[in-house]
Backbone as CSV, one residue per row, in Angstrom:
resi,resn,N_x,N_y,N_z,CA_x,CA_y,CA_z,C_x,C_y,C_z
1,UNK,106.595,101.222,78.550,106.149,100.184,79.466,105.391,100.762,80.645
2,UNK,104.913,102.164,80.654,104.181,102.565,81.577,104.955,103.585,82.591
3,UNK,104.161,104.190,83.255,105.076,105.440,83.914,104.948,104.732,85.278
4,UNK,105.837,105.489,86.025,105.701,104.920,87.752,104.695,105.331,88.298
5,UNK,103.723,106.499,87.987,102.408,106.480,88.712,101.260,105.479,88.393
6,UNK,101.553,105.258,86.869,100.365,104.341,86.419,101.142,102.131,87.040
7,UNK,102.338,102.369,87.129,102.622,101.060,87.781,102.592,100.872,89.605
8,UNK,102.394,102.588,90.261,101.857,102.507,91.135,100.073,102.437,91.538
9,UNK,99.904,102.718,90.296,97.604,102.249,90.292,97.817,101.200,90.164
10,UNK,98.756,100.152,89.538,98.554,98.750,88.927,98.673,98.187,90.803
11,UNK,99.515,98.336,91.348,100.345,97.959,92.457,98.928,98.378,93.820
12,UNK,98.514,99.115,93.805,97.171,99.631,94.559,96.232,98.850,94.246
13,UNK,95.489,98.588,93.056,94.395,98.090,92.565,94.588,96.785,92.774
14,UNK,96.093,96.151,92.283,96.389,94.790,93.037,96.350,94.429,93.865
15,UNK,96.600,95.253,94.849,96.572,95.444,96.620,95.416,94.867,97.078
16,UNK,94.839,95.954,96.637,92.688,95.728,97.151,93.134,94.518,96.998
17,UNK,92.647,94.125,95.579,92.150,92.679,95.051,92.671,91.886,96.066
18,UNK,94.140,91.648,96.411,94.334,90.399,96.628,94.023,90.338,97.975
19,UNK,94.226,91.177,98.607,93.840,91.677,100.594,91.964,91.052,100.308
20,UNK,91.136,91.877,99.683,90.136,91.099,99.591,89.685,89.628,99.082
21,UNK,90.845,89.070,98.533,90.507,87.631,98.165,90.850,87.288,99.650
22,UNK,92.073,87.496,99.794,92.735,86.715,101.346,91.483,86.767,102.355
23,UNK,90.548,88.233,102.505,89.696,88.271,104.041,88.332,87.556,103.237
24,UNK,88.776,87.196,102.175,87.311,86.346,101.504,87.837,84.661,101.750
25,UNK,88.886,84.261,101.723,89.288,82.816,101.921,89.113,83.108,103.484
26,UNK,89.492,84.139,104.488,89.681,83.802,105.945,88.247,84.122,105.874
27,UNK,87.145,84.416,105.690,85.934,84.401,106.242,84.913,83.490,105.960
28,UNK,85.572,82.488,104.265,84.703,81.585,104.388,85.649,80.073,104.768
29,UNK,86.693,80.367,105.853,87.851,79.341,106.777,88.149,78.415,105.488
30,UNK,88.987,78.486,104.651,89.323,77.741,103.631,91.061,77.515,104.502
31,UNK,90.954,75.824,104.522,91.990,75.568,105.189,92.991,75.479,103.525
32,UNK,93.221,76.136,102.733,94.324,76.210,101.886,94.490,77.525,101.504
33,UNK,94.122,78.753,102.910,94.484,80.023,102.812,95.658,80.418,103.542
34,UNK,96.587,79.289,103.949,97.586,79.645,104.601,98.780,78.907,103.473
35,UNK,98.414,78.405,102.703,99.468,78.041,101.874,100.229,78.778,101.054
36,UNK,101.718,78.071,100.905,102.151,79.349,99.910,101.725,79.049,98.781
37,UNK,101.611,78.636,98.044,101.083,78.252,96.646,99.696,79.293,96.487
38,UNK,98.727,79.233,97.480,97.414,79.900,97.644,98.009,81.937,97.984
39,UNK,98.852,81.529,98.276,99.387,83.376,98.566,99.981,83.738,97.307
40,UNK,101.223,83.057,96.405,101.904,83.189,95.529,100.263,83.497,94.391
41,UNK,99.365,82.694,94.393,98.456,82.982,93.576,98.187,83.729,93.458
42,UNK,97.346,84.542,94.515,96.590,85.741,95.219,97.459,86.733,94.769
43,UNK,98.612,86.790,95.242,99.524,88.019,94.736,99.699,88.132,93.290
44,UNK,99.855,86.968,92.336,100.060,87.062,91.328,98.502,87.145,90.429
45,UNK,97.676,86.862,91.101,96.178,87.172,90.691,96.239,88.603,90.506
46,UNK,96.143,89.446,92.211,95.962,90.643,92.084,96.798,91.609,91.351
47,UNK,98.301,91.097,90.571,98.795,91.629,90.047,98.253,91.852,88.904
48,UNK,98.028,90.526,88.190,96.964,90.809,86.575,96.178,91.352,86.602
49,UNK,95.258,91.393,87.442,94.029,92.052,88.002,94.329,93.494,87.619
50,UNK,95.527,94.058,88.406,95.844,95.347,88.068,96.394,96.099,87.356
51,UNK,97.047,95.170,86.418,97.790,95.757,85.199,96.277,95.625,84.248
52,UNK,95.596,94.593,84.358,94.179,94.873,83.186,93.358,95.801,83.344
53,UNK,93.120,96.359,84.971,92.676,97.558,85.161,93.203,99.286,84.999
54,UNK,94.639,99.171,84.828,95.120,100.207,84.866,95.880,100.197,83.544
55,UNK,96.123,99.290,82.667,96.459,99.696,81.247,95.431,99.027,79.871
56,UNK,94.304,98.880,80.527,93.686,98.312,79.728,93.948,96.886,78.352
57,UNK,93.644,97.520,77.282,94.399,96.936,76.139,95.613,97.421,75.716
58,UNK,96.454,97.988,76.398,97.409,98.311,76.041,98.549,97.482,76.803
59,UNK,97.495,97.040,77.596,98.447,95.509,78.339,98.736,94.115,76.860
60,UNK,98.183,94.683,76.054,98.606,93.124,75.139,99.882,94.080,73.807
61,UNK,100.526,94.792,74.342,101.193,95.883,73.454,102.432,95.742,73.954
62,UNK,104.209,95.662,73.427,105.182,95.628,73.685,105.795,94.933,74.735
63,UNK,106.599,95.482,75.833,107.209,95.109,77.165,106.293,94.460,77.911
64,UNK,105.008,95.232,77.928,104.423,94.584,79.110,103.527,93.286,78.510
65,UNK,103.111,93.243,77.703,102.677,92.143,77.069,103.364,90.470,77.764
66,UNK,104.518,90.786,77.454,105.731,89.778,77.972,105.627,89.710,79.524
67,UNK,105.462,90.575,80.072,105.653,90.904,81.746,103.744,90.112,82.201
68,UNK,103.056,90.645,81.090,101.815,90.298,81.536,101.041,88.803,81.087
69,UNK,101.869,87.784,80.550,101.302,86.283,79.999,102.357,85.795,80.851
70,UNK,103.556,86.384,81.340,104.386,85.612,82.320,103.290,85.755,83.520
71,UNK,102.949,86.834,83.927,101.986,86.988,85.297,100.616,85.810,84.924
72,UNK,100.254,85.599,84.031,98.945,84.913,83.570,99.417,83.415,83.534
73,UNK,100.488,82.903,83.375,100.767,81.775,83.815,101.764,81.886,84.519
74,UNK,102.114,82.025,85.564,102.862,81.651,86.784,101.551,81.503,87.593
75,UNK,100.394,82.254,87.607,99.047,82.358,88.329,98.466,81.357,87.834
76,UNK,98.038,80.749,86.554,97.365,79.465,86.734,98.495,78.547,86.981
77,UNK,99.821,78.039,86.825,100.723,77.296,87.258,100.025,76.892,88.737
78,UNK,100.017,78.166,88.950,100.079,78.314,91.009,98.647,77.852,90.980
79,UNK,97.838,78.290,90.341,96.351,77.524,90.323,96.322,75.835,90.200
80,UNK,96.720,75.560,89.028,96.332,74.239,88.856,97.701,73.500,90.229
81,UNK,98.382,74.083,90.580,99.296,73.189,91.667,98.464,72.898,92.884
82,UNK,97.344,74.304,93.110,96.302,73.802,94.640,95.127,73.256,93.996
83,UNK,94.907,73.070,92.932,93.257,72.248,92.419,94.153,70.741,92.251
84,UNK,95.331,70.502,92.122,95.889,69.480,92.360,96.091,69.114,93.330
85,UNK,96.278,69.715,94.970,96.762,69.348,96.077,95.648,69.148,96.458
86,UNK,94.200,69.609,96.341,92.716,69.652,96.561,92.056,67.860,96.447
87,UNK,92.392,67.458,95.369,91.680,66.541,94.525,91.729,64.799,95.530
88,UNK,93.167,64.908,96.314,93.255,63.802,97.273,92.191,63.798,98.706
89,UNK,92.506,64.895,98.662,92.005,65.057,99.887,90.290,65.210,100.216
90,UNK,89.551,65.946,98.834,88.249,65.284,98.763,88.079,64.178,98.120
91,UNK,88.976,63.412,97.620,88.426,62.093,97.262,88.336,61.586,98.597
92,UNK,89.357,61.099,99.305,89.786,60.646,100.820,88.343,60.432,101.452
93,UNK,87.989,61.721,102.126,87.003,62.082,102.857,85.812,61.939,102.142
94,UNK,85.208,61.763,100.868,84.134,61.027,100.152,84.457,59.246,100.535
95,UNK,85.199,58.838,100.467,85.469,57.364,100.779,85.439,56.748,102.017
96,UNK,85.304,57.778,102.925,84.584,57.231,104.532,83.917,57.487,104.646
């Protein structure tokens, strides 16, 4: 299931990613960058992010396989929960 240096590249490479999504939602002021749903994502984004970068195809192979379609949907879960919390609120403001 991977050694602790290569689940510490996964854990780094995730890092970046998600620190740069976050100063990419705070710079273009997305008022659903303080949510938890929008953080739980991000973290669980940059996690896949980094297990696909640091074990390649060998991410669809044994233990982590399991560890890595749980990470791939808990992240769209957490996705489609803010494209759902989204959808009122620009209808709303189209209707005045």
């Amino acid at each position: 299931m991977g050694t602790t240096p290569e689940w510490m590249q996964v854990l780094e490479f995730g890092g970046i990613f998600a620190v740069s999504m976050l100063l990419l939602d705070a710079i273009m002021d997305r008022e659903a960058m303080g949510k938890w749903s929008n953080l739980v994502a991000t973290v669980l984004s940059g996690l896949f992010v980094g297990m696909l970068e640091v074990f390649g195809w060998r991410v669809l192979r044994g233990g982590i396989a399991v560890l890595f379609f749980g990470v791939l949907l808990v992240a769209s879960g957490c996705g489609f929960v803010l494209r759902r919390g989204r959808k009122p609120a620009k209808i709303a403001s189209k209707m005045r």
